[in-house]
C-alpha positions in Angstrom: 0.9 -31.5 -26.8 1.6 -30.0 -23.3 3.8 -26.8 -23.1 6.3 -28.5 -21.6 6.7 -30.7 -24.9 6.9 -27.7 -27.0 10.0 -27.8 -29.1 10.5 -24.1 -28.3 10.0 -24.2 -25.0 7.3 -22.6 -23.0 5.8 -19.4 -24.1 8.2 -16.4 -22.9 7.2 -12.9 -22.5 9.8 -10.9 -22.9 9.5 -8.4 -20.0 12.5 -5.8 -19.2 14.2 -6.0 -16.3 12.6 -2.0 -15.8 9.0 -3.8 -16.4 9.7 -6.3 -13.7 10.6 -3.7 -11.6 8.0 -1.3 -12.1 5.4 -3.8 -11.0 7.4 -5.0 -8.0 7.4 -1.5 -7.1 3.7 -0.9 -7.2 3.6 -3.6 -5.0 5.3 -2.9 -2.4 4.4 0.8 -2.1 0.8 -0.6 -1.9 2.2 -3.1 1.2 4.2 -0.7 2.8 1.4 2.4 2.6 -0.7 -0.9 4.2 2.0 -1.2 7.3 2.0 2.2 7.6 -1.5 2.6 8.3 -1.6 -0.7 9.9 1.1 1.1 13.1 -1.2 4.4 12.8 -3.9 2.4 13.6 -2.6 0.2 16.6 -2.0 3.6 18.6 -4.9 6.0 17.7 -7.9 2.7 17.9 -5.6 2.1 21.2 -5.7 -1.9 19.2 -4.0 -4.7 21.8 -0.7 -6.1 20.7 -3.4 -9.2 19.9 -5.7 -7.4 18.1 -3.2 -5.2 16.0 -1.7 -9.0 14.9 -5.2 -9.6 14.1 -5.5 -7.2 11.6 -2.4 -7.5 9.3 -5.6 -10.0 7.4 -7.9 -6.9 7.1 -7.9 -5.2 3.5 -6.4 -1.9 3.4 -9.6 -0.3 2.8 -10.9 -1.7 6.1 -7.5 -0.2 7.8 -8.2 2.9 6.4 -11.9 3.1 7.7 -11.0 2.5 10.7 -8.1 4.7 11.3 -11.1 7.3 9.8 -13.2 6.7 12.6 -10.3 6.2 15.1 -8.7 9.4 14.1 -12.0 11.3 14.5 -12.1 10.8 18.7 -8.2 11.6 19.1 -6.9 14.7 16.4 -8.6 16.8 13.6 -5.0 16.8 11.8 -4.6 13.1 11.4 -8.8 12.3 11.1 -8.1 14.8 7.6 -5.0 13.0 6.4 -7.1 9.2 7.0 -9.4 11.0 4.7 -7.7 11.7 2.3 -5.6 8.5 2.3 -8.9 7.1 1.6 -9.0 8.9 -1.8 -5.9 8.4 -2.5 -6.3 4.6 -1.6 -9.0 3.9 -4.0 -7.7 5.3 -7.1 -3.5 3.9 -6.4 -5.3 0.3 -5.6 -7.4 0.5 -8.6 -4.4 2.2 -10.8 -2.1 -0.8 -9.1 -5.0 -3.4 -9.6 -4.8 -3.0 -13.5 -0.8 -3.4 -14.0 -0.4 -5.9 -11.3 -3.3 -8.4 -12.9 -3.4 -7.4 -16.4 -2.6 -9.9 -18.8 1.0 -9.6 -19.7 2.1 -10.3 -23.2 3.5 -9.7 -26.3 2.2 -6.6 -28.7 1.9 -7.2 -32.1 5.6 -5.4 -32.4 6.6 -7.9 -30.2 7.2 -5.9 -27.1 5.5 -6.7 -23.8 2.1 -4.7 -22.9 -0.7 -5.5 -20.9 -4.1 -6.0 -21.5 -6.5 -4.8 -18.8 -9.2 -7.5 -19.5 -12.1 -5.8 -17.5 -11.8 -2.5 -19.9 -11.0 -4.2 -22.9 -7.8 -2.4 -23.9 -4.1 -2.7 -23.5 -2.3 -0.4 -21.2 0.1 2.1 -22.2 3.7 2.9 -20.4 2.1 6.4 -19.0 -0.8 3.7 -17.2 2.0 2.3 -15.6 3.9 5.3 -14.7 0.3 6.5 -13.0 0.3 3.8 -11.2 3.6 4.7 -9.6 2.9 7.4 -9.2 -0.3 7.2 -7.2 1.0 4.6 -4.8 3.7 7.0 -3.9 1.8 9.1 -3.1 -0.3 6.8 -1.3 2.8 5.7 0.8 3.8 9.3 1.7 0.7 9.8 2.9 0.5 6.7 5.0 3.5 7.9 6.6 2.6 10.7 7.5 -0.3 9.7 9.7 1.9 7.0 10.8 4.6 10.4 11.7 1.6 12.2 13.6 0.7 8.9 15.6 4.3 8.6 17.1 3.7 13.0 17.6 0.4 12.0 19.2 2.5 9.3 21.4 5.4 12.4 22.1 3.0 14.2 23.0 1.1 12.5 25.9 -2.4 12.2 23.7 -2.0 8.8 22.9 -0.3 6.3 25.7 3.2 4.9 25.2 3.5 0.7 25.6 5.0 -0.6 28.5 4.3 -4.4 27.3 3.4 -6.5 23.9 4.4 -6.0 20.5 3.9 -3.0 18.4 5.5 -0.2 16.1 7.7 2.1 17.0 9.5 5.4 15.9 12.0 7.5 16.7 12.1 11.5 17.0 14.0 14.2 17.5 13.3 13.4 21.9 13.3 9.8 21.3 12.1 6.3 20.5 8.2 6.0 21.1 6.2 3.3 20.9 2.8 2.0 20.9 
């Protein structure tokens, strides 16, 4: 018999609205730390319109290198935070790596849980809640290098677009891009 012959239906897990929501959101904190660096990187590497498109298929971890090594030739400040949003990276993506692919299901109480299959054991609510967490922080950090690029742009260090796409950000003396 094929599920969809069940008499019952398909299988169902029973995930909360607050579980679906939790894992959306580690999700896209993980994306948007990712764009964040992404627009860092575009201004500090000095990347094309072209070759910043070219990117958005990079892993974060391969952003995040080379906003390191970009960062290194243009400000001490920003090099320091792409270090540490290297730290941070590795442990939110692995925290957000076991929620977001474990295998969701029922407890034996009948509530949902995950099972992290690579560790062989189920995942409690304060695994999830660390994985929050950690992304947040991951995202904060993001932004801020992606607050001391458009500073870098204010501030004559790295040059303004004229032309092309790219990010942009608006301070206190106005919209910059690059």
């Amino acid at each position: 018999m094929d599920r969809g012959e069940c008499p019952f239906g398909p299988p169902q897990i029973s995930l909360s609205h607050d579980d679906l929501a939790a894992i959306g959101r580690i999700a896209m904190l993980e994306a948007r730390a990712k764009a964040s660096t992404l627009a860092a990187l575009k201004g500090v590497a000095r990347l094309s319109s072209d070759e910043w498109k070219d990117h958005n298929d990079h892993q974060f971890k391969q952003i995040v290198d080379k906003l390191i090594a970009a960062a290194a030739e243009v400000d001490a400040d920003l090099h320091s935070k792409a270090l540490r949003l290297q730290t941070l990276r590795e442990a939110s993506q692995s925290d957000r790596h076991q929620i977001v692919h474990g295998e969701w299901g029922q407890s034996p109480d009948g509530s949902p849980a995950a099972y992290d299959v690579p560790r062989k054991r189920w995942l409690s609510r304060a695994e999830i809640q660390r994985a929050i967490t950690s992304n947040e922080e991951t995202d904060r950090l993001a932004f801020e290098c992606l607050w001391n690029t458009a500073k870098l742009v204010e501030e004559g260090v790295i040059p303004q677009r004229t032309a092309g796409a790219g990010p942009a950000m608006r301070l206190n003396t106005g919209l910059w891009k690059w």
